[in-house]
N, CA and C of each residue as an Amber inpcrd file, in Angstrom:
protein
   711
  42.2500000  13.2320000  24.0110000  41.3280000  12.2060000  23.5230000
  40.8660000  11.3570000  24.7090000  39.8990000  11.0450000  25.0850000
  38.8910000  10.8480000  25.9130000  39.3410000   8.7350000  25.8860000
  38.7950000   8.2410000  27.0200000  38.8370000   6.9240000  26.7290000
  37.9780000   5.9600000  25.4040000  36.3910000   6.8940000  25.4940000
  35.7700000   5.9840000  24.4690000  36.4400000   6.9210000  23.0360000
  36.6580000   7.8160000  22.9870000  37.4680000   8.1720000  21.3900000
  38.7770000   7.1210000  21.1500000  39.3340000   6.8660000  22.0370000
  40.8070000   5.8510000  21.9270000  40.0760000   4.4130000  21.6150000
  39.0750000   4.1440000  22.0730000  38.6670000   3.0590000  21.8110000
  38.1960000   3.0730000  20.5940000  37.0350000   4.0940000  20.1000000
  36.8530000   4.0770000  18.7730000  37.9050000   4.0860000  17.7260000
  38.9890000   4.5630000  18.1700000  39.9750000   4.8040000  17.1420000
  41.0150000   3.6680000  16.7620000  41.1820000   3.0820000  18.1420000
  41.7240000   1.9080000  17.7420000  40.4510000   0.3240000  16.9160000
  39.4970000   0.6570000  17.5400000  38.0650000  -0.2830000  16.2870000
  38.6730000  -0.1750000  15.2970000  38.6240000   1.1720000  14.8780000
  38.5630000   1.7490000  13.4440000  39.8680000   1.0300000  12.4890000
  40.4840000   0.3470000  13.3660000  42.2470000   0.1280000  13.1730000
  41.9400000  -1.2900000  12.5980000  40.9420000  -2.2020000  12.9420000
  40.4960000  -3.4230000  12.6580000  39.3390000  -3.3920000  11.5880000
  38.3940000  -2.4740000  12.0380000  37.1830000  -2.3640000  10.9640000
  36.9750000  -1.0940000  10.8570000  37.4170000  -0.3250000   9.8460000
  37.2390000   0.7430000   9.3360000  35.8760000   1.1730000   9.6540000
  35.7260000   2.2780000  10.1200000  33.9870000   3.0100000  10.4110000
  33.5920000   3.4120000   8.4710000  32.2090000   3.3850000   8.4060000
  31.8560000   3.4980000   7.2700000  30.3980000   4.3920000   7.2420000
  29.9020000   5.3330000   6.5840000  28.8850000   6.4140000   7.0470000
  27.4540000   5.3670000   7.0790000  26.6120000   5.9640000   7.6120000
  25.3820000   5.3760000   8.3040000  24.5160000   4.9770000   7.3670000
  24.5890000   5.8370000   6.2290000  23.5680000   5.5680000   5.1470000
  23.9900000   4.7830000   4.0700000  25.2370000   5.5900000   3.4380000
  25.7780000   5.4510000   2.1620000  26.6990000   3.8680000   2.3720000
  27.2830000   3.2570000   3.4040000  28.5530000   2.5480000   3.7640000
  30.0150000   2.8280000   3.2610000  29.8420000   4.1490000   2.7460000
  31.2340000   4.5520000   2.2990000  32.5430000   4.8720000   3.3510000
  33.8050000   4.2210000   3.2500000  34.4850000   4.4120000   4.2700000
  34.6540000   5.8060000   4.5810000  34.5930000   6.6080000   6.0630000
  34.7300000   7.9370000   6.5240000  35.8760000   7.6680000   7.5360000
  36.1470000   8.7580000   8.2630000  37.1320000   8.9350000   9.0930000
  36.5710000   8.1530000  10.3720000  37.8110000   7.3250000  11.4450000
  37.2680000   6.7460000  12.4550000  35.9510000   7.7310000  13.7810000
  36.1070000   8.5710000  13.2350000  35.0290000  10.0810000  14.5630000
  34.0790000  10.2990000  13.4950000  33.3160000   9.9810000  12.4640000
  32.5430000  10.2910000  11.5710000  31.1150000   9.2140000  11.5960000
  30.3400000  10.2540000  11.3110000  29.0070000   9.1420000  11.3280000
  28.2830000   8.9040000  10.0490000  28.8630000   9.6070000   9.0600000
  28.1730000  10.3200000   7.7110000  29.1690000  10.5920000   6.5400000
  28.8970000  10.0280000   5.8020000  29.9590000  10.7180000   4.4490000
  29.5380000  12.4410000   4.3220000  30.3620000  12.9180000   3.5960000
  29.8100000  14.5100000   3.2330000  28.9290000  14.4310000   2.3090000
  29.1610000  13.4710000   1.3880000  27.4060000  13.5870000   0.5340000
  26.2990000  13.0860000   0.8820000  26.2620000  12.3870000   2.1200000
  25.0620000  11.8480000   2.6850000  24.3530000  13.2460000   3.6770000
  25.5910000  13.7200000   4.5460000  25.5640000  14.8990000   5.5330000
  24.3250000  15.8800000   4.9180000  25.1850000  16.6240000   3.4040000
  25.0390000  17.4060000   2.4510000  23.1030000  17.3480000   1.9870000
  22.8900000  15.9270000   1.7690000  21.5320000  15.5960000   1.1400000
  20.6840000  15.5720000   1.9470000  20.9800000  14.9420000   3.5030000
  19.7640000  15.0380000   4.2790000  19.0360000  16.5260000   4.6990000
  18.3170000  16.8590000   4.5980000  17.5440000  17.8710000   4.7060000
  16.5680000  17.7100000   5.6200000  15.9560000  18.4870000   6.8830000
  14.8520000  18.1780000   8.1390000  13.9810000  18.4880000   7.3980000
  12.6330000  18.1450000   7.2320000  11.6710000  17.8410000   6.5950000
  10.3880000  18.8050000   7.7690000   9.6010000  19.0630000   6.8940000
   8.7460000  20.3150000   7.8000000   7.2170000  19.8510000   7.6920000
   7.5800000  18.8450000   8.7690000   6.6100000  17.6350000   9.2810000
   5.6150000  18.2810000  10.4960000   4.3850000  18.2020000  10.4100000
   3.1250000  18.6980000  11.4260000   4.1490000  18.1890000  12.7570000
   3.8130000  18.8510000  13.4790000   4.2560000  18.1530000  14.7150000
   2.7750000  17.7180000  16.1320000   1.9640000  17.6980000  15.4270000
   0.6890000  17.5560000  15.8880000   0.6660000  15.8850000  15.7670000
   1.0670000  15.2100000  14.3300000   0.8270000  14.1020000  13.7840000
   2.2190000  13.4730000  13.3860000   2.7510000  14.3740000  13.1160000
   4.1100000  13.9260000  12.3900000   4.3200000  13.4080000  10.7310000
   3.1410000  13.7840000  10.2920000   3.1460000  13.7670000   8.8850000
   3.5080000  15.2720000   7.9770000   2.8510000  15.0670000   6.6300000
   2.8300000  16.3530000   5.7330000   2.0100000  15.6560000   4.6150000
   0.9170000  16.2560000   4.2310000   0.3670000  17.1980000   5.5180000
  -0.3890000  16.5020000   6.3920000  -0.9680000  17.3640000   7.6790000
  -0.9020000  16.6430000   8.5210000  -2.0140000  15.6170000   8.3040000
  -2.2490000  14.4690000   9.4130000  -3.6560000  13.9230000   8.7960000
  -4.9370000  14.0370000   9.0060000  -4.9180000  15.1890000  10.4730000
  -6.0990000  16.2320000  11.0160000  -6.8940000  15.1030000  12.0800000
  -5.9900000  14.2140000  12.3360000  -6.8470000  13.6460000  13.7540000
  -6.5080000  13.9580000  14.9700000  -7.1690000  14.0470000  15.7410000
  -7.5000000  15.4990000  16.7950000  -6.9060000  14.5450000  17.7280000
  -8.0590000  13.5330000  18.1860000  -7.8810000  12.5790000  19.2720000
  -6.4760000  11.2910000  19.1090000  -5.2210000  12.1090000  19.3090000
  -3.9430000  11.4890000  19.5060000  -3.4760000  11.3910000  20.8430000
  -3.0850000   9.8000000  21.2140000  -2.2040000   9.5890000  22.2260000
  -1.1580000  10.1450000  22.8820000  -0.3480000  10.6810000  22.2360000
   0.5950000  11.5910000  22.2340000   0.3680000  12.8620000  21.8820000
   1.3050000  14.3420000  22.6600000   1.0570000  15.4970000  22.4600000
   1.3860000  16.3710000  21.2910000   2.3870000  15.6070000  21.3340000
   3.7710000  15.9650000  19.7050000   4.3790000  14.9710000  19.2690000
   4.4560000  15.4270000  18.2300000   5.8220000  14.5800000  17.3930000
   6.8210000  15.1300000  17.3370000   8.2490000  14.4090000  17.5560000
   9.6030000  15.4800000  17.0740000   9.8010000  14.5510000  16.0870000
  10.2040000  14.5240000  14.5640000  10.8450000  14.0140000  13.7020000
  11.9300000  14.6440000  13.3100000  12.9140000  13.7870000  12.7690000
  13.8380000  14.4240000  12.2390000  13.6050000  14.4560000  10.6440000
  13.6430000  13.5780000   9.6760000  13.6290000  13.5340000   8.3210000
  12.2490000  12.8930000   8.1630000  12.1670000  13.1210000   6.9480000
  11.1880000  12.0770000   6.0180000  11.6860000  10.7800000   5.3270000
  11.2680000   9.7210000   5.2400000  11.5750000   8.8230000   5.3750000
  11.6990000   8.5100000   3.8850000  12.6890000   8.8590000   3.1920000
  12.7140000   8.8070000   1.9990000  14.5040000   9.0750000   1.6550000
  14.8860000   8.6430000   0.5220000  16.1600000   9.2280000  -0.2340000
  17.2210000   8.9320000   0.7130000  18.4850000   9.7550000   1.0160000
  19.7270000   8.8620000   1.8320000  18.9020000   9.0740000   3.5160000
  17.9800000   9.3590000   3.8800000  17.2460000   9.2840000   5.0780000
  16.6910000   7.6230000   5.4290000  16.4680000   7.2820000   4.1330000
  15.6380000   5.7690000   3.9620000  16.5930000   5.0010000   4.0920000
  17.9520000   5.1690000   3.8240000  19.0430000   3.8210000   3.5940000
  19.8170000   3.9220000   5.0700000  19.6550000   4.9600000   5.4490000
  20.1770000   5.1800000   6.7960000  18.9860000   4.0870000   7.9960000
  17.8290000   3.7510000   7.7020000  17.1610000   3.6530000   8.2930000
  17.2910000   1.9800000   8.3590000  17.4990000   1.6440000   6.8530000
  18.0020000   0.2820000   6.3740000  18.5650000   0.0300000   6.8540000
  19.7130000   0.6870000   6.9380000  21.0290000  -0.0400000   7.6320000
  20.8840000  -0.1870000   9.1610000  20.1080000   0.4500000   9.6760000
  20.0830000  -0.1310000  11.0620000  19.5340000  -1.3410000  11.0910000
  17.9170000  -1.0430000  10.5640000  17.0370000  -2.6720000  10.5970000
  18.2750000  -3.9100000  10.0750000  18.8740000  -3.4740000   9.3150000
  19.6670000  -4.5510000   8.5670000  21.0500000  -5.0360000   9.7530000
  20.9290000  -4.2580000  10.6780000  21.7790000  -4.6950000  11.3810000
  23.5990000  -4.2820000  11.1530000  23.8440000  -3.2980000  10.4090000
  24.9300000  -3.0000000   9.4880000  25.6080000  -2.1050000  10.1090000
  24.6340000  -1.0000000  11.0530000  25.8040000  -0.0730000  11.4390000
  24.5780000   1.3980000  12.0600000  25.4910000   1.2700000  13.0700000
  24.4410000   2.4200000  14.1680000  24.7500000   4.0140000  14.4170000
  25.7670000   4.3840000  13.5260000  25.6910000   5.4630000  13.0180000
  25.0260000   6.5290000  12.7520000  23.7370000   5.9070000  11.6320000
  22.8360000   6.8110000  11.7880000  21.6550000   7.0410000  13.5110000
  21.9170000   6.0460000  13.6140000  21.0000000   5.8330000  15.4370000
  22.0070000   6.8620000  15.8600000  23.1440000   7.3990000  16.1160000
  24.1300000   8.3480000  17.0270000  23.2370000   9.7260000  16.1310000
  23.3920000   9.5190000  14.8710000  23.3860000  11.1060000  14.2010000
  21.7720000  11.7160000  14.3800000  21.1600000  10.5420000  14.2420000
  18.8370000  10.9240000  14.5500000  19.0740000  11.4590000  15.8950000
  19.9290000  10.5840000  16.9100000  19.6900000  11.2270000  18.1640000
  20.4160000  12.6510000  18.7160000  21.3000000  12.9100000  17.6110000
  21.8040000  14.0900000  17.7180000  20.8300000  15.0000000  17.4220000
  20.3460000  14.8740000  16.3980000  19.3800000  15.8890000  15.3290000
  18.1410000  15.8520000  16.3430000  17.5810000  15.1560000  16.8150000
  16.6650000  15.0300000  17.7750000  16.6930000  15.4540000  18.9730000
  17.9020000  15.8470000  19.3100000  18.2180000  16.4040000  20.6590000
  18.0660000  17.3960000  20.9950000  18.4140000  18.1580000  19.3310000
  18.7620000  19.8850000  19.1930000  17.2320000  20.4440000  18.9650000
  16.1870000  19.4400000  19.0000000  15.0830000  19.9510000  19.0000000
  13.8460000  19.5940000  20.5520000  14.3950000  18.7110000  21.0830000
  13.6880000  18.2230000  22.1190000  13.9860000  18.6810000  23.5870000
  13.2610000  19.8330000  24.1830000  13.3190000  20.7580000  25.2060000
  13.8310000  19.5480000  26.3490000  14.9530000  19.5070000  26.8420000
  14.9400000  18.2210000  28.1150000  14.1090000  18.5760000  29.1460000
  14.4330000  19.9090000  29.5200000  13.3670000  20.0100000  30.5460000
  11.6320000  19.5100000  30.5730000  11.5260000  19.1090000  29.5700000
   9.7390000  18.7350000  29.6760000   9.8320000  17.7570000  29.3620000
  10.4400000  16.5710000  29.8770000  10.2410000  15.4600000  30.2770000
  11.0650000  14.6830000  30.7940000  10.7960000  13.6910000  31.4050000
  11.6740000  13.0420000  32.5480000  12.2830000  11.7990000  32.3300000
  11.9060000  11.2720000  31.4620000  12.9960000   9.8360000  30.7830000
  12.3310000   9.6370000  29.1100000  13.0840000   8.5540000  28.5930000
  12.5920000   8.0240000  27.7030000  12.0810000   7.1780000  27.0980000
  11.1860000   6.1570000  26.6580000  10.9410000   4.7380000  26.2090000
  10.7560000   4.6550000  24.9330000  12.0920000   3.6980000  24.6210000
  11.9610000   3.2670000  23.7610000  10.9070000   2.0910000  23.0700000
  10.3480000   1.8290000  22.2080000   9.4680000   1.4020000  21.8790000
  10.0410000  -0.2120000  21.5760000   9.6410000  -1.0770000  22.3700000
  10.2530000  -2.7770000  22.4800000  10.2490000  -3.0850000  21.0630000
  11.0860000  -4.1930000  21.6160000  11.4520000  -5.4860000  20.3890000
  11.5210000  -6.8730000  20.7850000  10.8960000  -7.5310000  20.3410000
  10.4680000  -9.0300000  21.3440000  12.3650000  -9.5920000  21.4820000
  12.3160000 -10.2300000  22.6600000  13.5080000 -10.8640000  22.6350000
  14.3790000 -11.6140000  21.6550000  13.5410000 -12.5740000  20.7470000
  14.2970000 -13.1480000  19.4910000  14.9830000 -11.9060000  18.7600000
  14.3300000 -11.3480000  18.7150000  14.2070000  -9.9170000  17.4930000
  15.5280000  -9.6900000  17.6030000  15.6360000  -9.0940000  18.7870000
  16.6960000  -8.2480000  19.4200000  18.0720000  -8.8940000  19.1490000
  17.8630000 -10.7960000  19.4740000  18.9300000 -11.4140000  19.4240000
  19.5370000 -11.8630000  17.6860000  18.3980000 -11.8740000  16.8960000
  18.6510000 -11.6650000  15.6370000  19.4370000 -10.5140000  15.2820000
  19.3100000  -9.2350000  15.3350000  19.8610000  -8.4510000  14.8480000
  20.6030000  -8.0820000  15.7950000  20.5120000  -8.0870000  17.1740000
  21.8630000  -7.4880000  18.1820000  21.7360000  -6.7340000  18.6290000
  20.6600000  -5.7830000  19.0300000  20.1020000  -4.5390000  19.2870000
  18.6880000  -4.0550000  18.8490000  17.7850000  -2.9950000  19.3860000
  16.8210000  -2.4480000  19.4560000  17.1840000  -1.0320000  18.7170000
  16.9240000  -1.1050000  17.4040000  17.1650000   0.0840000  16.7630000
  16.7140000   1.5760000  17.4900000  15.1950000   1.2340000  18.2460000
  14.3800000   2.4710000  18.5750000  15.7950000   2.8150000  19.7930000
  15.8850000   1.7020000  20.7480000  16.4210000   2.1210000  21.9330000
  17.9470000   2.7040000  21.6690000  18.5640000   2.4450000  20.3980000
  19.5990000   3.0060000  20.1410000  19.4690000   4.6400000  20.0130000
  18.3830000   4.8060000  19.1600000  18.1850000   6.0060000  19.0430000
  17.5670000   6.8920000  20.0430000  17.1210000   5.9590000  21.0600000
  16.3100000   7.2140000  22.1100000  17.5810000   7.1110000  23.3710000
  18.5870000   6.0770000  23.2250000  19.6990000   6.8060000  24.0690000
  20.9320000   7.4480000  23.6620000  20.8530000   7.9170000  22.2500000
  21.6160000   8.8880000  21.5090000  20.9570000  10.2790000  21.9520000
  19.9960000  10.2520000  22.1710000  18.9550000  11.4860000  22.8290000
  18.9730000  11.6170000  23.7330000  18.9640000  10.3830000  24.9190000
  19.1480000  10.7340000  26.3340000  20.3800000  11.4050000  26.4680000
  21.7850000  10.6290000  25.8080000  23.1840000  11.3570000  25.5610000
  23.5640000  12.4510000  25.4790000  22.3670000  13.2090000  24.4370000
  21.9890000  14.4100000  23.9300000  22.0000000  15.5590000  24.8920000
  20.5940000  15.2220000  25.2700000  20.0610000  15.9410000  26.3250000
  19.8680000  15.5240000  27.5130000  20.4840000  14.9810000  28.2580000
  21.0230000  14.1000000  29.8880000  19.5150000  13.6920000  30.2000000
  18.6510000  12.7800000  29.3530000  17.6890000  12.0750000  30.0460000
  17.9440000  10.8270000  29.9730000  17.5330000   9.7020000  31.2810000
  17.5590000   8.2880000  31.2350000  16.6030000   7.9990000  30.2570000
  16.8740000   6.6560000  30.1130000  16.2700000   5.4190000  28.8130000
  15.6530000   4.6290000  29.9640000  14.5950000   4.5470000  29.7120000
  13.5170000   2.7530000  30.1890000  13.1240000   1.9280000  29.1030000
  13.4600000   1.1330000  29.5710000  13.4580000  -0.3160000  29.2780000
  12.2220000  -1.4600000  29.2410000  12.0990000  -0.8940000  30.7110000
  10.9140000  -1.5470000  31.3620000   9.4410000  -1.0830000  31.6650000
   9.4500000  -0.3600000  30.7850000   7.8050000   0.2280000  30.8500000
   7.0100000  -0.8210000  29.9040000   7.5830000  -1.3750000  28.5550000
   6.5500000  -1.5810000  27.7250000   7.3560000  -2.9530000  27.4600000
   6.4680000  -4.1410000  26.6750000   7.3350000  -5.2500000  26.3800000
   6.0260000  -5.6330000  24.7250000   7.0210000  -6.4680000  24.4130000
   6.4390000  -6.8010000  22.5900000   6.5170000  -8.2020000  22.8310000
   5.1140000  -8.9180000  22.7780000   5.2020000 -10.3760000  22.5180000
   5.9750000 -10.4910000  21.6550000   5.9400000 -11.9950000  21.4380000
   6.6020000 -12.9730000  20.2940000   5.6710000 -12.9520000  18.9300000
   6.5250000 -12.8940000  17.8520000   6.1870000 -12.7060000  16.3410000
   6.5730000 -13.0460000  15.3260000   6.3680000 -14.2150000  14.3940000
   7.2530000 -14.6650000  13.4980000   6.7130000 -13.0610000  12.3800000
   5.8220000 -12.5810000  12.5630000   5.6440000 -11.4980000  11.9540000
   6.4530000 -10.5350000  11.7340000   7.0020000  -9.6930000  10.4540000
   8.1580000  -8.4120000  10.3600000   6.9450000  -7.4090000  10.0030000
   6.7960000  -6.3860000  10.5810000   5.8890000  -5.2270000  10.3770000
   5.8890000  -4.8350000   9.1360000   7.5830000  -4.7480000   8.5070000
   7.3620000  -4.3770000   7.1830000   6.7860000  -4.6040000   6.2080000
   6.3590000  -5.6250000   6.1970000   5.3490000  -6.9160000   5.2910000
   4.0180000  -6.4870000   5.3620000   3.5110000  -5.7590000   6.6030000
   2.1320000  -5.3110000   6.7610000   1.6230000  -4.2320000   6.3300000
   0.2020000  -4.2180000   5.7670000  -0.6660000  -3.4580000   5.4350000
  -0.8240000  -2.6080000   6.5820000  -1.9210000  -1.1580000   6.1830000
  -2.1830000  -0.9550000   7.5170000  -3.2410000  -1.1930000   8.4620000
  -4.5620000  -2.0410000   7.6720000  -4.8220000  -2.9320000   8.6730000
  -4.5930000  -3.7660000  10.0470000  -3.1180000  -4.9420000   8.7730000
  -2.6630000  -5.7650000   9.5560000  -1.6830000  -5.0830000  10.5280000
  -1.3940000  -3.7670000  10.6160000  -0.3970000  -2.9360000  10.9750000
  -0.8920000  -2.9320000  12.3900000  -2.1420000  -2.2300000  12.3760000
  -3.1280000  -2.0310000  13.3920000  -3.2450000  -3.4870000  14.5470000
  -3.4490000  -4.6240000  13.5920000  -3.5390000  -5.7730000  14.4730000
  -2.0820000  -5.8710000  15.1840000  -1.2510000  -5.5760000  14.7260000
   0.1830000  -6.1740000  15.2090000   0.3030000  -5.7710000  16.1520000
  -0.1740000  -4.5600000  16.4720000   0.2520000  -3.1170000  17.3500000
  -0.3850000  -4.0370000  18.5680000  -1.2940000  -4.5800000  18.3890000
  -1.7970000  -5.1620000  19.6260000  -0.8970000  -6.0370000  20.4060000
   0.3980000  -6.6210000  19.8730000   1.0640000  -7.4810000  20.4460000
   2.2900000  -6.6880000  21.3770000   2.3020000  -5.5890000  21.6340000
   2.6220000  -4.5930000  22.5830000   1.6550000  -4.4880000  23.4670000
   2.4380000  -4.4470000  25.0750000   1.4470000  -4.7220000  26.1550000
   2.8480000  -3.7410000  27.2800000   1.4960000  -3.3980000  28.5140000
   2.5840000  -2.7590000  29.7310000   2.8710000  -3.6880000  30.2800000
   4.1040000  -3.0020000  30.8050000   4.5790000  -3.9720000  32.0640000
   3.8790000  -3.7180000  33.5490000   4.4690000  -3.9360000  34.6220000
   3.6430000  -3.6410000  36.3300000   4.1230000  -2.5930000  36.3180000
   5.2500000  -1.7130000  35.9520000   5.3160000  -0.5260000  36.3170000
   4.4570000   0.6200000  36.5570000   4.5540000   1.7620000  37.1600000
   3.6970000   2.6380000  37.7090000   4.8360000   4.1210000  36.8820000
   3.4800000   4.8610000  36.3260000   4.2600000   6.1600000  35.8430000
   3.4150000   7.3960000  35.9510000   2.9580000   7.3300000  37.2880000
   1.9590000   8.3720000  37.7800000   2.9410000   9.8870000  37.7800000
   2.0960000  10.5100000  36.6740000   2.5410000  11.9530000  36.6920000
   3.8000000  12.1700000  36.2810000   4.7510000  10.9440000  35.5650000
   5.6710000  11.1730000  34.3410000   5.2870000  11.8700000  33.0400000
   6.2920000  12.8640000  32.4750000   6.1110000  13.1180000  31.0920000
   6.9540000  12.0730000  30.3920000   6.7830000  11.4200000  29.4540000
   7.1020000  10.4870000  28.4550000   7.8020000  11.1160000  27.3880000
   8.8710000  10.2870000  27.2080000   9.2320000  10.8110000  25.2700000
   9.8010000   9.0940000  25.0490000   7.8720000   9.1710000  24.2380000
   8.4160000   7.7620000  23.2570000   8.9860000   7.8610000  22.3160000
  10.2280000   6.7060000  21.8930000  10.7920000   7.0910000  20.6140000
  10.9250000   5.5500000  20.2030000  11.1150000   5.8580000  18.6790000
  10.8530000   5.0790000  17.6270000  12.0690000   5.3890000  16.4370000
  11.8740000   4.4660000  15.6000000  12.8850000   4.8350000  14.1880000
  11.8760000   5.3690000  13.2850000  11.4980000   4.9920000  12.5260000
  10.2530000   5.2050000  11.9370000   8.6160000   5.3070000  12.0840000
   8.1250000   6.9520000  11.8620000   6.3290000   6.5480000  11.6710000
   5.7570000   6.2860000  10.8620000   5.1560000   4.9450000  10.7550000
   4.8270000   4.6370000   9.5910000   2.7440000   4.9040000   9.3030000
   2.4740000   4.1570000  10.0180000   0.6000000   4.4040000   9.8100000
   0.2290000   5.0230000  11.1280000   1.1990000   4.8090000  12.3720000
   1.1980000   5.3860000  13.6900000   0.1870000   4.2800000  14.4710000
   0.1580000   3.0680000  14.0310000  -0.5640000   2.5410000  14.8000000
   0.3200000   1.8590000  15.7720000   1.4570000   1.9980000  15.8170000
   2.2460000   1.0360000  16.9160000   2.7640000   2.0660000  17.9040000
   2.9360000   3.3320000  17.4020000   3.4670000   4.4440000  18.6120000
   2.3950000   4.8840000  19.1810000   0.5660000   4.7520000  18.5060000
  -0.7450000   5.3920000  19.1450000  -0.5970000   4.4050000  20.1690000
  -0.3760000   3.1780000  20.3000000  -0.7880000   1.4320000  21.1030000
   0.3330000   2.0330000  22.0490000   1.5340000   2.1800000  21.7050000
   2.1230000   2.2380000  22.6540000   2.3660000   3.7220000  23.9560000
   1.8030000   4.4320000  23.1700000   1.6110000   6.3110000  23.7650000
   0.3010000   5.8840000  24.9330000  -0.5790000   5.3890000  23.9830000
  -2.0380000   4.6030000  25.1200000  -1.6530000   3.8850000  26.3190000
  -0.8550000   3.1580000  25.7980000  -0.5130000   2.1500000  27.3430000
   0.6650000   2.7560000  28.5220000   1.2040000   3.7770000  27.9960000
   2.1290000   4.4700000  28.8040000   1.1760000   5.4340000  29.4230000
   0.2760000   6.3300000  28.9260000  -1.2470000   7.0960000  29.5410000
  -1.6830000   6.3540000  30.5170000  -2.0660000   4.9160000  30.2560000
  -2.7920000   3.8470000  31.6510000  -1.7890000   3.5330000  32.1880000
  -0.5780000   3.7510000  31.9880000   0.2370000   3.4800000  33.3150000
   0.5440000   4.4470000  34.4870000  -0.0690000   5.7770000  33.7430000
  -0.2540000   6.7060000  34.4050000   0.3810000   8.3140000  34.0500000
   0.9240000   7.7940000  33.0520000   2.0470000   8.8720000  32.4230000
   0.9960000   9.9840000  32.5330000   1.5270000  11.7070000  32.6110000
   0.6560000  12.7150000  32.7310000   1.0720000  13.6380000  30.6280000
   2.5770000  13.0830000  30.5930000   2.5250000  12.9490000  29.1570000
   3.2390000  12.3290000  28.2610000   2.5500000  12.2370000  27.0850000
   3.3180000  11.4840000  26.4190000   3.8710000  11.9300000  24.8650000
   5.0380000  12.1710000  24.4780000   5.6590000  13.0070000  22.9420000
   5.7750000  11.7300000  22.5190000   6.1240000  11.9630000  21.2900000
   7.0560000  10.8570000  20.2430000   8.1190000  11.3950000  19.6520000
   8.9490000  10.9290000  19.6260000  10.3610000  11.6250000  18.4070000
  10.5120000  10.2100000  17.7200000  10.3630000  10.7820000  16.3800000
  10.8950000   9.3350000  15.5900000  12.1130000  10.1880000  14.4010000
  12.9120000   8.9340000  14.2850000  14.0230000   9.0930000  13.3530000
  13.6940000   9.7390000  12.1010000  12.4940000   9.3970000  11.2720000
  11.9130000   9.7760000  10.1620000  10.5740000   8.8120000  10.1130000
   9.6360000   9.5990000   9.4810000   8.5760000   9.5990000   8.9650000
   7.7990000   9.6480000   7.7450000   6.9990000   8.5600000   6.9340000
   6.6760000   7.7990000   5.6820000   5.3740000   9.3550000   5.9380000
   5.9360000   9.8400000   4.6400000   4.7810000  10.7150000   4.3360000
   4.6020000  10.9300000   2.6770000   3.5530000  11.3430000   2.5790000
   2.8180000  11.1400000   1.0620000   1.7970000  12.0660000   1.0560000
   1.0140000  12.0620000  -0.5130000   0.0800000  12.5780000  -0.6680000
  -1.4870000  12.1670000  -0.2230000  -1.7880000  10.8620000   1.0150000
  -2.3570000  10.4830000   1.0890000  -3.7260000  10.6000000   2.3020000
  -2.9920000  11.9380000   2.6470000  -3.8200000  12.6720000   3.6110000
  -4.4460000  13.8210000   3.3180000  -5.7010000  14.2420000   4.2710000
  -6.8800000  15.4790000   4.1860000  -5.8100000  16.6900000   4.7720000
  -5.5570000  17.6130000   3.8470000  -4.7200000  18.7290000   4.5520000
  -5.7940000  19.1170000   5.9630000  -5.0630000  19.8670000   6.7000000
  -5.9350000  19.9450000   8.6610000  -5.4160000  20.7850000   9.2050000
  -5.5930000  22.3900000   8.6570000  -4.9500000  23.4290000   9.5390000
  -5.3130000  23.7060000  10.4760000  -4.6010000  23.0100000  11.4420000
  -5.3130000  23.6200000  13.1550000  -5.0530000  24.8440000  13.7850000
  -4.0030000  25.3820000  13.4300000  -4.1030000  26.8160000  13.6910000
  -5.2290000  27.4170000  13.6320000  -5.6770000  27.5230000  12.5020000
  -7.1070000  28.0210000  11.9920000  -8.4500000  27.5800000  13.4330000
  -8.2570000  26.6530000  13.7610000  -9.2810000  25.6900000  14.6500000
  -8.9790000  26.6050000  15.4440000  -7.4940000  26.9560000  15.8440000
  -7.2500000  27.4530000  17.3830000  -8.0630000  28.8920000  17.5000000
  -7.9720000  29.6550000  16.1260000  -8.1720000  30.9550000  16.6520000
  -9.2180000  31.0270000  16.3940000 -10.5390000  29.9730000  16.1480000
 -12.0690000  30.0220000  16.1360000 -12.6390000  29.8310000  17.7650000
 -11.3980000  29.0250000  18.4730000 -12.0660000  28.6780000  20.0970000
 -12.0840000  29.9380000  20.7680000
């Protein structure tokens, strides 16, 4: 047993570990009850857009999407419990599931997608950055920090339309950094209208990035999109 397993194990001795979604007590090395494990299912999400189906807009910031779930059922409470501040569990298990799909070799670090400083100190952590260094963990890529920063906001995104979604996105800005001829893998917890990972995929492009992916934890999808088989497109060029 390794130093950080002895450490987890003795935690576990004070505050019992409890699964990511469900909060049911599990074993101290566990991230998941077996009926949470059991229910989540990977969801067979465009990876063009990261929806279903996709939403057929061509001109995207980013090259791909990696998702893991759809943002729905014990996928959704897992997602809760991070925002809620409760337990980062599921952030270890997205970045597992995300790992086993994200080639390391094609790209060279990761950014996580900011959280204004109050934010962070409210809840204690950056959900996205939890999850995009469960991935670096994954697949041996560094985490940055310092590429992108999120003004100040008495605003919670969740509250927003996708209008106002769109406006918010604006309160993400670069930093001085330089990322000439980096490939990017932005990551996120959730895609929700994609206007805060397009704002932020854009400003990593003008910093110079040569590319830019997204992997998000799960993704809000519905019946509310133009089906957009691009395959079809491909084999007309």
């Amino acid at each position: 047993m390794n130093r950080q397993a002895v450490k987890a194990w003795l935690l576990d001795l004070l505050y019992p570990n409890r699964c990511g979604c469900c909060g049911a007590f599990i074993p101290w090395n566990g991230l998941l009850c077996p009926d949470c494990a059991a229910s989540l299912t990977p969801a067979a999400l465009c990876s063009h857009c990261g929806k279903m189906p996709c939403t057929g807009e061509d001109k995207l910031p980013y090259s791909r999407v990696y998702a893991a779930y759809a943002y729905k059922d014990r996928a959704r409470d897992g997602i809760l419990s991070l925002k809620r501040g409760n337990n980062l569990n599921f952030a270890v298990h997205l970045g597992r599931m995300l790992g086993e799909r994200i080639p390391a070799a094609a790209y060279d670090c990761i950014v996580p997608v900011p959280m204004s400083g109050r934010r962070i100190r409210e809840r204690g952590y950056n959900q996205a950055e939890r999850i995009g260094a469960a991935i670096g963990a994954s697949i041996g890529l560094p985490v940055r920090q310092d590429c992108l920063i999120q003004r100040q906001s008495d605003i919670r995104q969740h509250d927003l339309g996708a209008r106002e979604r769109r406006e918010h996105a604006k309160l993400y800005e670069a930093s001085g950094h330089k990322l000439e001829g980096m490939r990017i893998l932005l990551c996120d917890d959730v895609l929700t209208t994609g206007s805060t990972a397009q704002r932020c995929a854009a400003l990593l492009r003008q910093m110079g990035a040569a590319d830019v992916a997204l992997a998000v934890g799960c993704s809000v999808v519905g019946k509310t999109h133009t089906e957009h088989d691009r395959s079809n497109q491909a084999k007309e060029k």
